[in-house]
GUNUGU-618337 format. One record per atom (N, C-alpha, C, CB): residue number from 1; atom name; x, y, z. Coordinates in nm, 4 decimals. Glycine has a CB too. Layout:
! residues N
ATOM   num   atomo       east      north         up
ATOM   NUM      CA          X          Y          Z
...
//
This chain:
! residues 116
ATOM   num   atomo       east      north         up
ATOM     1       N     0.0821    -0.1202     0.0000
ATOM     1      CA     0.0000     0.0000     0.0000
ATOM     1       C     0.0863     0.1263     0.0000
ATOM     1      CB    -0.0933     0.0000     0.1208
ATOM     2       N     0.1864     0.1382     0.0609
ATOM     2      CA     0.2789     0.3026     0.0613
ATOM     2       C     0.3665     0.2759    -0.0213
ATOM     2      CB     0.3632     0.3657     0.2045
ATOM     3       N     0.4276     0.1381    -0.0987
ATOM     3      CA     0.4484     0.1926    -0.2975
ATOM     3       C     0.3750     0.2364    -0.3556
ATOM     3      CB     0.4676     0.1079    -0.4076
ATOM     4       N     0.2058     0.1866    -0.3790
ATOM     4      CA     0.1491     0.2599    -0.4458
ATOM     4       C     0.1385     0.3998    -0.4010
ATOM     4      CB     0.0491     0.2070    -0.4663
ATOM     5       N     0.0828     0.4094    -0.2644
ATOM     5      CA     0.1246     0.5953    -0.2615
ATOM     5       C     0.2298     0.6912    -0.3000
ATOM     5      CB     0.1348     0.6378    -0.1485
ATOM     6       N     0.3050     0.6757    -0.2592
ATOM     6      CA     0.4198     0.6973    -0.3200
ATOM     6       C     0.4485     0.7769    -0.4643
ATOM     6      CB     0.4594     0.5802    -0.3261
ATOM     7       N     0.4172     0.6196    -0.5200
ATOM     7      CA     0.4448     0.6684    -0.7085
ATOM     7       C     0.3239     0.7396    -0.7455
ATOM     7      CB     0.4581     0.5188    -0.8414
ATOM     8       N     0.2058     0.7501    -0.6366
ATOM     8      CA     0.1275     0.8391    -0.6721
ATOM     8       C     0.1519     0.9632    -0.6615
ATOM     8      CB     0.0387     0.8228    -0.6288
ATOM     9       N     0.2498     1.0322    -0.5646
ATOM     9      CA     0.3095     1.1352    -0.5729
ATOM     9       C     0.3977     1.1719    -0.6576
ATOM     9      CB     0.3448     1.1486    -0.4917
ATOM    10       N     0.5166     1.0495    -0.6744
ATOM    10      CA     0.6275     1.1378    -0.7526
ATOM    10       C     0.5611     1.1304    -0.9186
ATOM    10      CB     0.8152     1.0543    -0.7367
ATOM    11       N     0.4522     1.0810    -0.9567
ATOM    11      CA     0.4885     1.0886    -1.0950
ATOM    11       C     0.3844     1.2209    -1.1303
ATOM    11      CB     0.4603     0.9299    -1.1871
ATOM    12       N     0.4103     1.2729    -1.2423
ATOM    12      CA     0.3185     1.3849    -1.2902
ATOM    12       C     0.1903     1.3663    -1.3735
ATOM    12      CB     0.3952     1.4675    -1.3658
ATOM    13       N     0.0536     1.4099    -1.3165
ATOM    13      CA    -0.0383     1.4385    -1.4056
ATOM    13       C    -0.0359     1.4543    -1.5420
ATOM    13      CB    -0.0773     1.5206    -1.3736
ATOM    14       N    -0.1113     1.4967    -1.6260
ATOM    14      CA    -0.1521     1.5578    -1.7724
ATOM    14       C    -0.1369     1.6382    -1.7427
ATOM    14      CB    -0.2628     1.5549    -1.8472
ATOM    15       N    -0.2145     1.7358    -1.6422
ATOM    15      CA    -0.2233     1.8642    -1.5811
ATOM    15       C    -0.0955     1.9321    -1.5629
ATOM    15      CB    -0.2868     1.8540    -1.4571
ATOM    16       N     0.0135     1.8365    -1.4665
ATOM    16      CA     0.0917     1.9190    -1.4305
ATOM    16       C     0.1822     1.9002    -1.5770
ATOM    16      CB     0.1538     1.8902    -1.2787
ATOM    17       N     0.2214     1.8076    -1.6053
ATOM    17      CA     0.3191     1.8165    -1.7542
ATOM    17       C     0.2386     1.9471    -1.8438
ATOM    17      CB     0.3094     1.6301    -1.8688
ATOM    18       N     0.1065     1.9655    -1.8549
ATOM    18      CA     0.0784     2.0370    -1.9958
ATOM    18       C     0.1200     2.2161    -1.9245
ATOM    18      CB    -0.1368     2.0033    -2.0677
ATOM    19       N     0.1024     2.2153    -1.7602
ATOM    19      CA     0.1170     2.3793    -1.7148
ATOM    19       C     0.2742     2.3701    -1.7136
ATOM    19      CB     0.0367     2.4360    -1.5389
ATOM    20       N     0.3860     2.2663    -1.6618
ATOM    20      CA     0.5198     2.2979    -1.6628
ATOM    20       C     0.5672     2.3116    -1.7957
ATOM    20      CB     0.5947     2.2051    -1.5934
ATOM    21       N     0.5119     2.2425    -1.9156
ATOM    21      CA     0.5361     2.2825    -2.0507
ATOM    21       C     0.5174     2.3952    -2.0893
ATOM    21      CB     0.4803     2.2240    -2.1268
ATOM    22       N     0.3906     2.4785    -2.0069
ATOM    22      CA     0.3826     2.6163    -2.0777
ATOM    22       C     0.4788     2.6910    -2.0027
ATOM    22      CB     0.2350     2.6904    -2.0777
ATOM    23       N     0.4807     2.6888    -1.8606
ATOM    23      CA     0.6046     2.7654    -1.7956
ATOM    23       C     0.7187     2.7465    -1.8439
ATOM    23      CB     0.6277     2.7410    -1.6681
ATOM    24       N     0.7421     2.6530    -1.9150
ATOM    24      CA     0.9118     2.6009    -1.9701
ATOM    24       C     0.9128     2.7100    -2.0984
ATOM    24      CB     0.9337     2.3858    -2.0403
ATOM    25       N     0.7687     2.7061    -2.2245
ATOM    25      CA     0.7767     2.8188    -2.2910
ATOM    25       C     0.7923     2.9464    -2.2444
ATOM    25      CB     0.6929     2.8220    -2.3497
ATOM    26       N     0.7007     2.9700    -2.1502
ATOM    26      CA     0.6872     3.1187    -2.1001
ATOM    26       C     0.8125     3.1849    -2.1164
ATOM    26      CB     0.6451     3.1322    -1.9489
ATOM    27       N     0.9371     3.0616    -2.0304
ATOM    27      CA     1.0853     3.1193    -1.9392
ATOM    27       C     1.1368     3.1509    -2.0868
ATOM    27      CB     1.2081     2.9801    -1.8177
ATOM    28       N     1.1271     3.0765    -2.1769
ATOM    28      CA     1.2206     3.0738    -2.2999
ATOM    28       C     1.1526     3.2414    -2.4050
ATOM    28      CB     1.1887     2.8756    -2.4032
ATOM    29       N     1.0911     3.2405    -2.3982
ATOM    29      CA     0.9472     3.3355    -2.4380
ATOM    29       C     1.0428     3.4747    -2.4363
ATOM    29      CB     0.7805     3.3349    -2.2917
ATOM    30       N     1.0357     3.4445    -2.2605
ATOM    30      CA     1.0950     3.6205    -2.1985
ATOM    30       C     1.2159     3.5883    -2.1789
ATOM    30      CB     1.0317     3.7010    -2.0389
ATOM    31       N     1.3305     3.5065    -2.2024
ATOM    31      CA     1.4769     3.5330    -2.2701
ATOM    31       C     1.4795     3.5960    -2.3946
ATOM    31      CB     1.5530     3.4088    -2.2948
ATOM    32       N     1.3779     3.5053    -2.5310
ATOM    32      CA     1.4138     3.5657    -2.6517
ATOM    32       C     1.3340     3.6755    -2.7199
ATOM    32      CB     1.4241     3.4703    -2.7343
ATOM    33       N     1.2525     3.7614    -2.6050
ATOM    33      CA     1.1896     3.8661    -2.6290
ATOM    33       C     1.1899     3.9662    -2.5157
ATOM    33      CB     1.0706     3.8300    -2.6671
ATOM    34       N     1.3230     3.9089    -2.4442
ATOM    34      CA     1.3729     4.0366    -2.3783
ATOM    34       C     1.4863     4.1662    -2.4372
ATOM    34      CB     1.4335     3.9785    -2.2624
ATOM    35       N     1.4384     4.2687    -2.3572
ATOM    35      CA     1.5037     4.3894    -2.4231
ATOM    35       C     1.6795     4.4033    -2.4221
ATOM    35      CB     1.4397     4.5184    -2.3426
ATOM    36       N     1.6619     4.2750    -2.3229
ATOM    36      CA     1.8336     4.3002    -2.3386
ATOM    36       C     1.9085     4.2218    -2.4358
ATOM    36      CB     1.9122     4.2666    -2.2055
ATOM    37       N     1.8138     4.1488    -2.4816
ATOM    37      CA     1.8526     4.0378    -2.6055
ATOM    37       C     1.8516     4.0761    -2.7519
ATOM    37      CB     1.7528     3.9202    -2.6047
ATOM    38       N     1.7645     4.2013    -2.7026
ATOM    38      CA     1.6679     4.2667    -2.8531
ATOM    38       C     1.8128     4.4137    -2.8679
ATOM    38      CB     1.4114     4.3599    -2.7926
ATOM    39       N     1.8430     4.4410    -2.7575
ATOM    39      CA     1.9683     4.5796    -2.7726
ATOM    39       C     2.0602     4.5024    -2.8416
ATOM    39      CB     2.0523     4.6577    -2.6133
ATOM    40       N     2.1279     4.3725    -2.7519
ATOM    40      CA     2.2044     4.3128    -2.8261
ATOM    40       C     2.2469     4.2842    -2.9559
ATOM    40      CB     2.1920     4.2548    -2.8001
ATOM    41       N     2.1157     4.2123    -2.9879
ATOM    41      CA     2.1024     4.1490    -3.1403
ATOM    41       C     2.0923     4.3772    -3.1934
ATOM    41      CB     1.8781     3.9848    -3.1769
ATOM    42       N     2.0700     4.4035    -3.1720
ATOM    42      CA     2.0980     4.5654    -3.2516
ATOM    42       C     2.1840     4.6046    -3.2874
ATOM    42      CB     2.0831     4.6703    -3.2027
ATOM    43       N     2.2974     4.5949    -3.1760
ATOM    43      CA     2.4039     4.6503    -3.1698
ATOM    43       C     2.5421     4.5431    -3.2484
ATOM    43      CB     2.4112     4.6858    -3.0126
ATOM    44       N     2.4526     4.3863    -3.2906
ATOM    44      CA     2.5208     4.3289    -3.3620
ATOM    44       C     2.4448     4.3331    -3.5280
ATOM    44      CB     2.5434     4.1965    -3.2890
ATOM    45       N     2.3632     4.3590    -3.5252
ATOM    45      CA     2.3338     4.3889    -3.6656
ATOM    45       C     2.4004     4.5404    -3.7259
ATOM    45      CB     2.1676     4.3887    -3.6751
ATOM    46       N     2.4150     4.6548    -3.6132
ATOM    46      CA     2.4517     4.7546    -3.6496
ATOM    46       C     2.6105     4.7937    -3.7136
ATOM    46      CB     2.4156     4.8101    -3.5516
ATOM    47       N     2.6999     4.7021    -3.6187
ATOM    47      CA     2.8502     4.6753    -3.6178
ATOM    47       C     2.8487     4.5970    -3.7769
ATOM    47      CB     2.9111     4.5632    -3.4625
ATOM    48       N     2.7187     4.5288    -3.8099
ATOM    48      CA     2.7380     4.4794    -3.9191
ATOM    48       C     2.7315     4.5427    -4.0357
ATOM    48      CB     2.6786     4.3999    -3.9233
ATOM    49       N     2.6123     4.6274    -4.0162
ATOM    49      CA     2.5885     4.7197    -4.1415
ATOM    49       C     2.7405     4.8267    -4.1594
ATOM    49      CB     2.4244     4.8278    -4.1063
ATOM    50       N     2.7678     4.9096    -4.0430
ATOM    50      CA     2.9031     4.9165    -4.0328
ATOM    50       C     2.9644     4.9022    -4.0773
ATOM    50      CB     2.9478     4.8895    -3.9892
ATOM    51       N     3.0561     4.7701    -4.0924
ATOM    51      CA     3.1555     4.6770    -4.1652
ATOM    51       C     3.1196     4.6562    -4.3158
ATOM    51      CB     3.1585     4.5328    -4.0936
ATOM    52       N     2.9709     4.6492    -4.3049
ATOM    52      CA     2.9627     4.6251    -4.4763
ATOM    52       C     2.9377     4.7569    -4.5436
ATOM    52      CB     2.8305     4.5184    -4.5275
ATOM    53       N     2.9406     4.9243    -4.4867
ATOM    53      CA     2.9977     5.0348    -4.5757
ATOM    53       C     3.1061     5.1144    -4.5310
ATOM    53      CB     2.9016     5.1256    -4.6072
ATOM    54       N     3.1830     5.0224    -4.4322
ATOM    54      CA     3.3204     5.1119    -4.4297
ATOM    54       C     3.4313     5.0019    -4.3573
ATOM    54      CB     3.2991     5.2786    -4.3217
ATOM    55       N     3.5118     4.9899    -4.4855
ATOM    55      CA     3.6198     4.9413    -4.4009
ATOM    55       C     3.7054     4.9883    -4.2972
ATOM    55      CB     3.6874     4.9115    -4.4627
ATOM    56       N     3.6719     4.9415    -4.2210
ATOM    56      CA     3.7092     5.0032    -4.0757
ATOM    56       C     3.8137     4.9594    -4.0752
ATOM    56      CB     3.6366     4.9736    -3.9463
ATOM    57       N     3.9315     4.8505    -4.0721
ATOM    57      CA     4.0645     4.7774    -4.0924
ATOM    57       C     4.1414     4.9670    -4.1022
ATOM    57      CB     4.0718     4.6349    -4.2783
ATOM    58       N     4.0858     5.0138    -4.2458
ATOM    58      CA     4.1713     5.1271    -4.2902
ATOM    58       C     4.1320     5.2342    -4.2260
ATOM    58      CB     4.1711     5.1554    -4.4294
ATOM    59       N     4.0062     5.2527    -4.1566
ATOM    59      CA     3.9978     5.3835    -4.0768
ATOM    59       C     4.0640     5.3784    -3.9325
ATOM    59      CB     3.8449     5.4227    -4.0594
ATOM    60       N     4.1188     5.2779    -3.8446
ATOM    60      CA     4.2041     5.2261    -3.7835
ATOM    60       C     4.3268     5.2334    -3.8085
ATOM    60      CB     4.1812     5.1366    -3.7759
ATOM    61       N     4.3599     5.2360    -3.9516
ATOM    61      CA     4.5342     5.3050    -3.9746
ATOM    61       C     4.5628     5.3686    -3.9869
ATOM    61      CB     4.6141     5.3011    -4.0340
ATOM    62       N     4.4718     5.4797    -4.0090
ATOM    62      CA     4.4584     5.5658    -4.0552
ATOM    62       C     4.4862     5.6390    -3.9327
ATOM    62      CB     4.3544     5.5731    -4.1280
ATOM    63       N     4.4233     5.6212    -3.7950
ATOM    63      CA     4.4257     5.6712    -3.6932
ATOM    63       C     4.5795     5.7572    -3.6567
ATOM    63      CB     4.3844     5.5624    -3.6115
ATOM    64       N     4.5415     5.8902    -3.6388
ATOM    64      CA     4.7104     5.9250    -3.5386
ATOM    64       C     4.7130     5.8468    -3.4650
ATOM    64      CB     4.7443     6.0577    -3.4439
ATOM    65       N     4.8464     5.8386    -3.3965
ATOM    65      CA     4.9415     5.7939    -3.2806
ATOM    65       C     4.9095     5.8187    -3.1563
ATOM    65      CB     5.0618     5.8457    -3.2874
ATOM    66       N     4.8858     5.9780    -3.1718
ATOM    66      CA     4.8590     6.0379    -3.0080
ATOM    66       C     4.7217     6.0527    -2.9764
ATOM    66      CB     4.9210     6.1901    -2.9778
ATOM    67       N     4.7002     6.0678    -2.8794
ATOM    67      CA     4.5856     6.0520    -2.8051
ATOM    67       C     4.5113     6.1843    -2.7981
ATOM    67      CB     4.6186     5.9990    -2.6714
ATOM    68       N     4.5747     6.2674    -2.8483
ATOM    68      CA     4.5099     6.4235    -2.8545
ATOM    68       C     4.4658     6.4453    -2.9526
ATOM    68      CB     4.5854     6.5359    -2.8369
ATOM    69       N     4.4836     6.4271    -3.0959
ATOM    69      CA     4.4269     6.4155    -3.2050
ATOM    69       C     4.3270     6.2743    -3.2498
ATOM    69      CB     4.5354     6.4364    -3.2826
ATOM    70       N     4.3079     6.2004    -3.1252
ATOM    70      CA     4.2234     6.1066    -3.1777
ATOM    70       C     4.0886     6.1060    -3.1847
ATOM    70      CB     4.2446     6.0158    -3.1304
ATOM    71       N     4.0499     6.2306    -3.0979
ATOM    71      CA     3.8994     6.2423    -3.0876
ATOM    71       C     3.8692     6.3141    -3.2095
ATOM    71      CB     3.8429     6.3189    -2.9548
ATOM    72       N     3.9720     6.4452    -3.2258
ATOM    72      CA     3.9176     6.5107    -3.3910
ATOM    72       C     3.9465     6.4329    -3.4647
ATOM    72      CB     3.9741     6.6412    -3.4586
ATOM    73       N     4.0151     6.3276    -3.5045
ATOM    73      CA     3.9903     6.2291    -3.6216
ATOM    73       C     3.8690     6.1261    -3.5922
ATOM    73      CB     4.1291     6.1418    -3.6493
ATOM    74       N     3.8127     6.1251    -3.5033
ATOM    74      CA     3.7109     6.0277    -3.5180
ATOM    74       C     3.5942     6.0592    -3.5039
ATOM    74      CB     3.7215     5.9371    -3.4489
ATOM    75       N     3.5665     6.2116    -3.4746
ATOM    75      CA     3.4640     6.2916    -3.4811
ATOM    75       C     3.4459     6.3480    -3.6704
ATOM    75      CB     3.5016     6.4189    -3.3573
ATOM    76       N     3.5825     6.3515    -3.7032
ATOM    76      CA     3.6205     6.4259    -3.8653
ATOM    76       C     3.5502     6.2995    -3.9445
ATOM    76      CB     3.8339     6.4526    -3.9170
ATOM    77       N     3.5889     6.2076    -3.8587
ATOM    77      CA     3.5427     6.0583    -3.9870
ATOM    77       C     3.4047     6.0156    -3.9506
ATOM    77      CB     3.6547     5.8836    -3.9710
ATOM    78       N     3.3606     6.0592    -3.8469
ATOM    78      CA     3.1903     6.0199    -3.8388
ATOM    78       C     3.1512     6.1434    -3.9408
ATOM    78      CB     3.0971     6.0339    -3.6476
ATOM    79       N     3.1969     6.2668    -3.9400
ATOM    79      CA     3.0681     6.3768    -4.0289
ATOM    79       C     3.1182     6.3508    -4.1683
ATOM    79      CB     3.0707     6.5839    -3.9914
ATOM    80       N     3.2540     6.2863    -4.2158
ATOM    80      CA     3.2258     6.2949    -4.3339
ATOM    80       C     3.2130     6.1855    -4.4010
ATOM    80      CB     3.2954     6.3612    -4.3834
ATOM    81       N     3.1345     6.1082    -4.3652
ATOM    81      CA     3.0731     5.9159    -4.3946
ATOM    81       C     2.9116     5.9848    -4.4391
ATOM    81      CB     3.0639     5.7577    -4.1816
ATOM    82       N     2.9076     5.8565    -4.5022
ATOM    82      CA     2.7426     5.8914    -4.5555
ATOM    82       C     2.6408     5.8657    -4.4252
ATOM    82      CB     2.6853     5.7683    -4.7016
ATOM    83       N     2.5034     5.8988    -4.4384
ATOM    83      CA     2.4593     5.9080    -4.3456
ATOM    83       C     2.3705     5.7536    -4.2885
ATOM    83      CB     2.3957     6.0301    -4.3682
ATOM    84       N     2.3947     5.6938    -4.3367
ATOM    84      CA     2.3771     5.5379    -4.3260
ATOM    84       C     2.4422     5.5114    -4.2239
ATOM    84      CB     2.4229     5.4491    -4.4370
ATOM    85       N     2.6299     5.5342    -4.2435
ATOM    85      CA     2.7213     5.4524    -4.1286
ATOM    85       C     2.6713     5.5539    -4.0056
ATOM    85      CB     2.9269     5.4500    -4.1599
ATOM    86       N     2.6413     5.6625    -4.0320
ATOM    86      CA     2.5885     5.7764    -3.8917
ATOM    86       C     2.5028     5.7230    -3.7924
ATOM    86      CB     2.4952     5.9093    -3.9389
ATOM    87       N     2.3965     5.7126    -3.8737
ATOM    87      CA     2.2667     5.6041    -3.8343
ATOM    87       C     2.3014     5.5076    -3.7357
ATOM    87      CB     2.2144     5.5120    -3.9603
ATOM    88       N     2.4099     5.3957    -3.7908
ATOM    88      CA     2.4070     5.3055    -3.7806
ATOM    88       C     2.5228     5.3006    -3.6401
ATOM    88      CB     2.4164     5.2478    -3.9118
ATOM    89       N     2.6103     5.3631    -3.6396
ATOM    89      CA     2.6963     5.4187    -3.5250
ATOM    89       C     2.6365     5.4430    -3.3846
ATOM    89      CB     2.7481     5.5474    -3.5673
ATOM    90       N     2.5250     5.5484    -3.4302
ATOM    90      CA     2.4434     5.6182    -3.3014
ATOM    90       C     2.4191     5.4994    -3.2738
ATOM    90      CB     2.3098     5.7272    -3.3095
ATOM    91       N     2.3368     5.3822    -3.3367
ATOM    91      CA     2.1814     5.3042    -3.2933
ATOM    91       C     2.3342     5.2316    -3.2517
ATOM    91      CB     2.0110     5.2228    -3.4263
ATOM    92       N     2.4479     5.1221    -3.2443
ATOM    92      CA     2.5310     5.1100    -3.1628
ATOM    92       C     2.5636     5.1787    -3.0804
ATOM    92      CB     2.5990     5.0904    -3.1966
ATOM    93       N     2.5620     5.2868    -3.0108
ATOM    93      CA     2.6428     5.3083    -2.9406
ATOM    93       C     2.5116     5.3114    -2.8645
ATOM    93      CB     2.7514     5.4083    -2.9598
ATOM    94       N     2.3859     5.3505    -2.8479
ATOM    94      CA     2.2670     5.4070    -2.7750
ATOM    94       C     2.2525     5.2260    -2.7021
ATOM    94      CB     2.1064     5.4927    -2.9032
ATOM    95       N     2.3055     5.1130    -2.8092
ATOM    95      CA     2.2054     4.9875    -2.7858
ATOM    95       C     2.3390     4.9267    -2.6767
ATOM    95      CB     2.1477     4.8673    -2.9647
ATOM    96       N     2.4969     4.9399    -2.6894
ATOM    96      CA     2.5714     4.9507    -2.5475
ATOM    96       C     2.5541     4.9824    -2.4797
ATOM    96      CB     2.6452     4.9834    -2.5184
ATOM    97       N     2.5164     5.1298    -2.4660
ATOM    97      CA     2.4990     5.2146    -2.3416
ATOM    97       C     2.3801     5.1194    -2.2962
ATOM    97      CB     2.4620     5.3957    -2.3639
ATOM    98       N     2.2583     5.1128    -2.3360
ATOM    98      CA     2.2039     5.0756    -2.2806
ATOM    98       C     2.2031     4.8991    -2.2195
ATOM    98      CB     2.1295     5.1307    -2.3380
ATOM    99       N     2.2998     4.8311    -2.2980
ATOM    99      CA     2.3627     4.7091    -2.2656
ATOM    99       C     2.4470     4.7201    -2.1245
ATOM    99      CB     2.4553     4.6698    -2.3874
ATOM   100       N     2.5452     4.8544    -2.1153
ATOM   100      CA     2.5940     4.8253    -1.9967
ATOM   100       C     2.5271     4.8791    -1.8835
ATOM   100      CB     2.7144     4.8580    -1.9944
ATOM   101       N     2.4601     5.0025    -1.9139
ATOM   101      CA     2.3355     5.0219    -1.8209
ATOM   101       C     2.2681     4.8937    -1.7627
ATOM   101      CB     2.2251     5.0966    -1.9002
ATOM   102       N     2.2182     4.7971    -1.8326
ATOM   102      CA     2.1426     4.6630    -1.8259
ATOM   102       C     2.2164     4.5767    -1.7522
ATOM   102      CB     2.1139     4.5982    -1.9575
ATOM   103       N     2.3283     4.5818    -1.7291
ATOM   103      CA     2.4228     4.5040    -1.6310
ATOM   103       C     2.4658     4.5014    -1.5512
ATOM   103      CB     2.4879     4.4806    -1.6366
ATOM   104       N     2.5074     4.6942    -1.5352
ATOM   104      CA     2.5240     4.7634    -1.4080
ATOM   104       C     2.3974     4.7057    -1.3074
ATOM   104      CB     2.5185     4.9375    -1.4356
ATOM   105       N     2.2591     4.7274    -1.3828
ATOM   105      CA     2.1244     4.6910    -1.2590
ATOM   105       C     2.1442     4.5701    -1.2212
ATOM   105      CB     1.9579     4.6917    -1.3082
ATOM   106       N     2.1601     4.4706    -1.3263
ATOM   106      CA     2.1653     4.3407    -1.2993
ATOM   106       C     2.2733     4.3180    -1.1635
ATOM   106      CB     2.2091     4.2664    -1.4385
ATOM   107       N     2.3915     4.3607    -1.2051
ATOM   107      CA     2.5153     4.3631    -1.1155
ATOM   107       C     2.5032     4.4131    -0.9613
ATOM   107      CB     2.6160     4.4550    -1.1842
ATOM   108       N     2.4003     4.5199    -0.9506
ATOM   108      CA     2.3072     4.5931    -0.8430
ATOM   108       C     2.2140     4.4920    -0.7433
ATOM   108      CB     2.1989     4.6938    -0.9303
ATOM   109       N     2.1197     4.3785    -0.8268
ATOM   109      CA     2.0250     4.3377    -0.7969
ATOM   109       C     2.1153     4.2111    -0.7656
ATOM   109      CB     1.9078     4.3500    -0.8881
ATOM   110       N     2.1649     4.1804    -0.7878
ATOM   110      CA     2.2596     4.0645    -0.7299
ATOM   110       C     2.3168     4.0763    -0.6211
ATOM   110      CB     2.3600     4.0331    -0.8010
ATOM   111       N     2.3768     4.1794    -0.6016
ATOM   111      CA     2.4337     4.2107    -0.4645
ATOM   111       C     2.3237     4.2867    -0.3401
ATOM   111      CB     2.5635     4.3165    -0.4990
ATOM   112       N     2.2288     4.3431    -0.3984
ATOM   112      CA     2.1478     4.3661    -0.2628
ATOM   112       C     2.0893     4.2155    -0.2484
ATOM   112      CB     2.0126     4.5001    -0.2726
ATOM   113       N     2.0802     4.1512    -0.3289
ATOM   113      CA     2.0034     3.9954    -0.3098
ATOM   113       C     2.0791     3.9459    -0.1667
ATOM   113      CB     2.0433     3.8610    -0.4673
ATOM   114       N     2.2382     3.9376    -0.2307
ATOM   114      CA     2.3346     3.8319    -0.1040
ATOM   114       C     2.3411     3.9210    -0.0042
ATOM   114      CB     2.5130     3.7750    -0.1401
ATOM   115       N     2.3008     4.0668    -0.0156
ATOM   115      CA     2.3259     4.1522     0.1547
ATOM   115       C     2.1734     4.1174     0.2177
ATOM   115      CB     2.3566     4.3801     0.1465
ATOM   116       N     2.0552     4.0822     0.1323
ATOM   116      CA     1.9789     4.0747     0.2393
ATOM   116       C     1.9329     3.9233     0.2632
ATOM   116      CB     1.8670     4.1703     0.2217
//
């Protein structure tokens, strides 16, 4: 009599398999339609468009040496690119910022977790 009880506990319903199947979607759901997945994938499509209208290899050698002229050369080479790589620069740099913003909290919410 307490084998059969037993395996009446550990095994799972219809019920419970068909609701842990949807929670198993749900979790997967809000990974690949979260915003930090969605900046990501941005900021890698953007680096891409990027690469495919400016070879960057040569705007990199192009670079001075010193560190004082590197901001006016890389401010000189964003205004005079077409306005595509412009575009495409900002929406990278807006979809980091907000990537490391997104980590800093994360990095936040982790540690008040283990202090309390």
């Amino acid at each position: 009599m307490m084998n059969n009880t037993m395996t009446e506990y550990t095994e799972q319903s219809d019920i419970e398999r068909i609701v842990m199947r949807r929670v198993q979607l749900i979790r997967v759901l809000r990974l690949i339609i979260s915003t930090v997945v969605l900046a990501a994938l941005t900021a890698i499509a953007a680096l891409w468009g990027i690469g495919r209208e400016v070879w960057v290899a040569r705007v990199l050698e192009n670079a001075p040496p010193n560190l004082d002229d590197l901001l006016n050369f890389y401010i000189a080479a964003f205004t005079n690119t077409n306005l595509a790589v412009q575009v495409l620069t900002l929406l990278t740099l807006a979809s980091l910022i907000y990537l490391a913003f997104e980590i800093a909290r994360l990095i936040i919410d982790i540690a008040r977790s283990y202090r309390s």
